[in-house]
MDTraj code that builds the backbone (N, CA, C; nanometers):
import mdtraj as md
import numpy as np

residues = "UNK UNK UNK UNK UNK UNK UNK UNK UNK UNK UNK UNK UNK UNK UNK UNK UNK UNK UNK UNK UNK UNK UNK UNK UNK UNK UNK UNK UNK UNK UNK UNK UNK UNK UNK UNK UNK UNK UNK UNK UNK UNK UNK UNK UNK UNK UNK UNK UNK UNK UNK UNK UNK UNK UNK UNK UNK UNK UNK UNK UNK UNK UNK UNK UNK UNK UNK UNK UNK UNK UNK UNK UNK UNK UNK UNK UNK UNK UNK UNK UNK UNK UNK UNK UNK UNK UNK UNK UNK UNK UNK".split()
xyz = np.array([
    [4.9535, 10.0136, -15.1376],
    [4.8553, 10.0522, -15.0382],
    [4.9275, 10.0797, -14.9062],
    [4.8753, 10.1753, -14.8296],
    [4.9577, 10.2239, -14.7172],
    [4.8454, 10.2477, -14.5894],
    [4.8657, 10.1272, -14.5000],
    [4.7940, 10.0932, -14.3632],
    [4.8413, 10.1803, -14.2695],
    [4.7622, 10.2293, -14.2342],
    [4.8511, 10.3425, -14.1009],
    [4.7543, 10.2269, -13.9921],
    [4.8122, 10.2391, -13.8399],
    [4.7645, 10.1419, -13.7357],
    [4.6843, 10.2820, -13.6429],
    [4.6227, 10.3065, -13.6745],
    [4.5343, 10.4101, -13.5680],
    [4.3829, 10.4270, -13.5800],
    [4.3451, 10.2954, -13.6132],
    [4.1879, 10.2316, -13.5674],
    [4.1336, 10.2222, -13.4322],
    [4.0546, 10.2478, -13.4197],
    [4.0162, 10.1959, -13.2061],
    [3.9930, 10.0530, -13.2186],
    [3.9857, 10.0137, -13.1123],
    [3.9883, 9.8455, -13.0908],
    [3.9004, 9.8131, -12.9651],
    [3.8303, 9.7473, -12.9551],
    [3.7591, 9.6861, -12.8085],
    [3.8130, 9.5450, -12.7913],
    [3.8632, 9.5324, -12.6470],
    [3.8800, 9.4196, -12.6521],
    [3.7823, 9.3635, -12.5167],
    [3.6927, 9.2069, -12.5125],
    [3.5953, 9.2106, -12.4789],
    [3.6110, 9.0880, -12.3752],
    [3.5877, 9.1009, -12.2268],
    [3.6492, 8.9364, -12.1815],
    [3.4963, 8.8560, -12.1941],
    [3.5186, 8.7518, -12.2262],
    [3.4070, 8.6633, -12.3108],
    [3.3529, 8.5641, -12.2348],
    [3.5118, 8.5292, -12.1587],
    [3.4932, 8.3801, -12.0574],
    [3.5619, 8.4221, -11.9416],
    [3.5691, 8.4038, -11.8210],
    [3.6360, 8.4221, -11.7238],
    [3.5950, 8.3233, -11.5972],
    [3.7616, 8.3089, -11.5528],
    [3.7697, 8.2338, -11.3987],
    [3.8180, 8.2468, -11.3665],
    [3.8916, 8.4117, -11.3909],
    [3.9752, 8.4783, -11.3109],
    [3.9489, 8.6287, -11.1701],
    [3.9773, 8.6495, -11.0938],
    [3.9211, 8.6655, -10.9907],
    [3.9448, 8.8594, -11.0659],
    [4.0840, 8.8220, -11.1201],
    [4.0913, 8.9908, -11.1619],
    [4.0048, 9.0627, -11.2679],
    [3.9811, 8.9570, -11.3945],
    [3.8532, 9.0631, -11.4585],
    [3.7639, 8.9413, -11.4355],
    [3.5984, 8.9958, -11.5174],
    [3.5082, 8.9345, -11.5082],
    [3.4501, 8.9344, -11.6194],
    [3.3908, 8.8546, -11.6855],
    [3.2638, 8.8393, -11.8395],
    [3.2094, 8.9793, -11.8494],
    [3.2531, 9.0319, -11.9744],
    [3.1795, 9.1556, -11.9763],
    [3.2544, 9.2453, -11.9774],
    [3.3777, 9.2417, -11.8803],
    [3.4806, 9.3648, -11.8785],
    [3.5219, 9.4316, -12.0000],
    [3.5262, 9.5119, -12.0561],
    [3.6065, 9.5790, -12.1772],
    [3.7033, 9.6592, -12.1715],
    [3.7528, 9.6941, -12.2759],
    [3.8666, 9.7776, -12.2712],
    [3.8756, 9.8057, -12.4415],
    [3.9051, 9.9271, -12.4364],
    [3.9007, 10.0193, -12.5319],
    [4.0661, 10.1294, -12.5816],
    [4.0792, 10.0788, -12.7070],
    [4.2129, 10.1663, -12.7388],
    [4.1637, 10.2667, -12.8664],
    [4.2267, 10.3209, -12.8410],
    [4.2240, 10.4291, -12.9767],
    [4.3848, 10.4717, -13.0268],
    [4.4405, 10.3743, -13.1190],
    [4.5579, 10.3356, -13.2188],
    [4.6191, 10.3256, -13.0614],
    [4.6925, 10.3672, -13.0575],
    [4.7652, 10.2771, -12.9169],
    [4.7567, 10.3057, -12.7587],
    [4.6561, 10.3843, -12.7920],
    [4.6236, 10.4696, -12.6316],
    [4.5476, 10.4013, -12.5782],
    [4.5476, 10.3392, -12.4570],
    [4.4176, 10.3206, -12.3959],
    [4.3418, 10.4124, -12.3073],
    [4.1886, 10.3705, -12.3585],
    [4.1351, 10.4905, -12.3586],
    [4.0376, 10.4452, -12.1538],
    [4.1162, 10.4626, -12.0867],
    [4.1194, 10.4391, -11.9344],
    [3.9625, 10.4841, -11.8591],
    [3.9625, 10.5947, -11.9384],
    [3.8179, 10.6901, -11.8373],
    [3.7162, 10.5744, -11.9079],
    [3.7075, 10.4762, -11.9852],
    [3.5710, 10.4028, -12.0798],
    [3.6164, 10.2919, -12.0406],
    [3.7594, 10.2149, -11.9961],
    [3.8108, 10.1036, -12.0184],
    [3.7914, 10.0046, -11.8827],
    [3.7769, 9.8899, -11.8283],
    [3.7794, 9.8281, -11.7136],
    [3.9323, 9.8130, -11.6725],
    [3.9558, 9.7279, -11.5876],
    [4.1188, 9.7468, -11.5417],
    [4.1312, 9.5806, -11.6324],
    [4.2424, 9.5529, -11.6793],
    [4.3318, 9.4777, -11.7709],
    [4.4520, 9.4718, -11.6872],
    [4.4526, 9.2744, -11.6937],
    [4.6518, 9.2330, -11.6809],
    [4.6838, 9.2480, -11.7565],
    [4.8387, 9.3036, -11.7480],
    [4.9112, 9.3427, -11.8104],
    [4.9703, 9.2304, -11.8954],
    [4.9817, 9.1252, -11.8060],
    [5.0659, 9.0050, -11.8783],
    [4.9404, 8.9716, -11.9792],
    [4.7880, 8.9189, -11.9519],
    [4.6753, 8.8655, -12.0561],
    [4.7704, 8.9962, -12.1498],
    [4.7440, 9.1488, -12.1327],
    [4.7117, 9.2630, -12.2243],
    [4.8509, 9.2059, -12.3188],
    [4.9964, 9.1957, -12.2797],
    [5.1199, 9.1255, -12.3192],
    [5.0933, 9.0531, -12.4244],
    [5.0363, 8.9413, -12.3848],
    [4.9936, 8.8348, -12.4528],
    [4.9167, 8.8436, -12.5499],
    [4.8112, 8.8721, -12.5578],
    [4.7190, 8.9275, -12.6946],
    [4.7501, 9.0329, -12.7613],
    [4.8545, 9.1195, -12.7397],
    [4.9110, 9.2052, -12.8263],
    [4.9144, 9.2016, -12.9416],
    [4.9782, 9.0790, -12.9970],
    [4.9657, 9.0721, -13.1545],
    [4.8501, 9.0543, -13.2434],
    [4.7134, 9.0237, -13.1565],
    [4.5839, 9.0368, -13.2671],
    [4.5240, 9.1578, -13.1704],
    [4.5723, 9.2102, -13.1008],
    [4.5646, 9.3687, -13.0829],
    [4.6275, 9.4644, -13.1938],
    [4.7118, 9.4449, -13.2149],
    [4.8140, 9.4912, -13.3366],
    [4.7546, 9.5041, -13.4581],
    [4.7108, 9.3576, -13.5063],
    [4.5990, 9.3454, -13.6155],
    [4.4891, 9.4297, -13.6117],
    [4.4500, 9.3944, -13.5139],
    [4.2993, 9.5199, -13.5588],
    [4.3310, 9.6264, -13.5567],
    [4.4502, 9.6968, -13.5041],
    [4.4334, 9.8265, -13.5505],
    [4.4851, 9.8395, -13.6464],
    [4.5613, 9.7459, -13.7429],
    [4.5984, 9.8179, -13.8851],
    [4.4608, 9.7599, -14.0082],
    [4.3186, 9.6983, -13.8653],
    [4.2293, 9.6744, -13.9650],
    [4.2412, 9.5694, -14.0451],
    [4.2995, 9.4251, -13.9952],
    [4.3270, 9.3362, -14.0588],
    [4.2308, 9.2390, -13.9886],
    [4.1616, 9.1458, -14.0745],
    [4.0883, 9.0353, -14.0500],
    [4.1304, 8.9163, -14.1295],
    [4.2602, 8.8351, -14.0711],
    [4.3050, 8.7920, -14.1216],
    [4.2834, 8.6211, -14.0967],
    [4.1961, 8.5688, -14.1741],
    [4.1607, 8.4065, -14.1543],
    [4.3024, 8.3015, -14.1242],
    [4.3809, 8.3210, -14.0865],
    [4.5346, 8.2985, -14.1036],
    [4.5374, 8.3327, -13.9603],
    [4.5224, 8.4298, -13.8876],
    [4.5233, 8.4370, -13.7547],
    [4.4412, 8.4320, -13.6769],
    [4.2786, 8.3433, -13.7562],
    [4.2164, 8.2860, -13.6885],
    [4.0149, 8.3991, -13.6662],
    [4.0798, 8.4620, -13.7523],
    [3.9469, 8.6099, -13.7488],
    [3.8376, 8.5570, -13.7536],
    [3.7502, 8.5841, -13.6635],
    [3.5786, 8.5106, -13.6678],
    [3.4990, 8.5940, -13.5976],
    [3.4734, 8.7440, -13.6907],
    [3.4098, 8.8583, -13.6215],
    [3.4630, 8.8826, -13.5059],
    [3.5848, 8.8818, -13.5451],
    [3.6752, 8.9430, -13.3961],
    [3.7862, 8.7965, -13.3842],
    [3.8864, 8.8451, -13.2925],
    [3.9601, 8.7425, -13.2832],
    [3.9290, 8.6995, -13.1404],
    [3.9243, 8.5536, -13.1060],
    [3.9616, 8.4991, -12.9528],
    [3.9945, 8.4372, -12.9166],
    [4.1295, 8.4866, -12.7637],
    [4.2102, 8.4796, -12.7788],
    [4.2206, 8.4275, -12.6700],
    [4.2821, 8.3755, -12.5715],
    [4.3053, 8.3553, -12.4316],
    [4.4266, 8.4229, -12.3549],
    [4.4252, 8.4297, -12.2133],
    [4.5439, 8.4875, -12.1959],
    [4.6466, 8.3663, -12.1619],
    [4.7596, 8.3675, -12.0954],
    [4.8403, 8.2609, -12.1255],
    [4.7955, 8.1291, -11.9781],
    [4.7251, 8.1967, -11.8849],
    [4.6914, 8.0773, -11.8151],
    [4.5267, 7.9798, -11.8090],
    [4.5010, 8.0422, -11.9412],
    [4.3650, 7.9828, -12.0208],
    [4.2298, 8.0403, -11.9381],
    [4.2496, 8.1221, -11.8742],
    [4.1565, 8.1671, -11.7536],
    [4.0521, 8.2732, -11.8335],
    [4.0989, 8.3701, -11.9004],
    [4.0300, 8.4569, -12.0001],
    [4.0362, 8.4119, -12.1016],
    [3.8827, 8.4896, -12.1640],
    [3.9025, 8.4602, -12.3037],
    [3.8586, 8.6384, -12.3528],
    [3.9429, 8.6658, -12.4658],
    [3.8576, 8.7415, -12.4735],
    [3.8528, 8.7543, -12.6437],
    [3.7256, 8.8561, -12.6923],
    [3.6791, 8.8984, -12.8286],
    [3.8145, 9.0070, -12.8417],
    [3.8713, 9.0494, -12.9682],
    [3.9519, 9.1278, -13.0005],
    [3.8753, 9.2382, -13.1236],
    [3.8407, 9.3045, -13.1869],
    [3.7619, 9.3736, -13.3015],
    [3.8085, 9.4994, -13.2551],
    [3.7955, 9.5749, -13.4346],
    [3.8205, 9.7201, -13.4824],
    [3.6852, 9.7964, -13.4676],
    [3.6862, 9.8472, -13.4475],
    [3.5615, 9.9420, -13.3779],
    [3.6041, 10.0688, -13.5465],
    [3.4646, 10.0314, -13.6168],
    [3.4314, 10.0587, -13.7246],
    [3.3885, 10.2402, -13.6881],
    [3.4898, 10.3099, -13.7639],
    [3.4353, 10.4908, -13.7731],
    [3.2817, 10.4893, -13.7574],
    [3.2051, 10.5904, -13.7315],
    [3.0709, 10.5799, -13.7726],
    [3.0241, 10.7418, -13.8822],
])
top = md.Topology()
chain = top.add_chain()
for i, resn in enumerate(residues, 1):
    res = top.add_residue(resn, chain, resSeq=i)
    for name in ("N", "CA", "C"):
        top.add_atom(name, md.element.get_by_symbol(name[0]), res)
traj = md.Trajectory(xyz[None], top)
């Protein structure tokens, strides 16, 4: 079987007590682009950090092993965000 990684992805901030995003913010990729004109503004270091179940959803993996529960969530590294991670299903 052969996974290509070019799924869109939303990633969703869930919890926040950070002054830079807020509950609600999103952000939107399409396979590795972010898609900016739809997306809120994102740290780079949180965006850094959750990379790897960013990674996952776009090769479409829901993997109970890295914790998958209708999306993954994730925090960024100073526990301040949280956010939902999910593959944004073709329609």
């Amino acid at each position: 079987m052969k996974i290509e990684p070019n799924k869109s992805v939303k990633i969703l901030v869930t919890h926040s007590e950070c002054e830079l995003m807020a509950e609600g913010d999103t952000v939107f990729l399409k396979g590795p682009m972010l898609e900016s004109d739809k997306s809120s503004s994102i740290c780079v270091t949180a965006l850094l950090s959750i990379y790897p179940w960013i990674f996952a959803s776009r090769f479409g993996i829901k993997s109970e092993d890295l914790e998958w529960d209708n999306g993954y969530h994730v925090w960024c590294p100073e526990k301040l965000v949280e956010f939902t991670i999910t593959t944004i299903e073709a329609s």
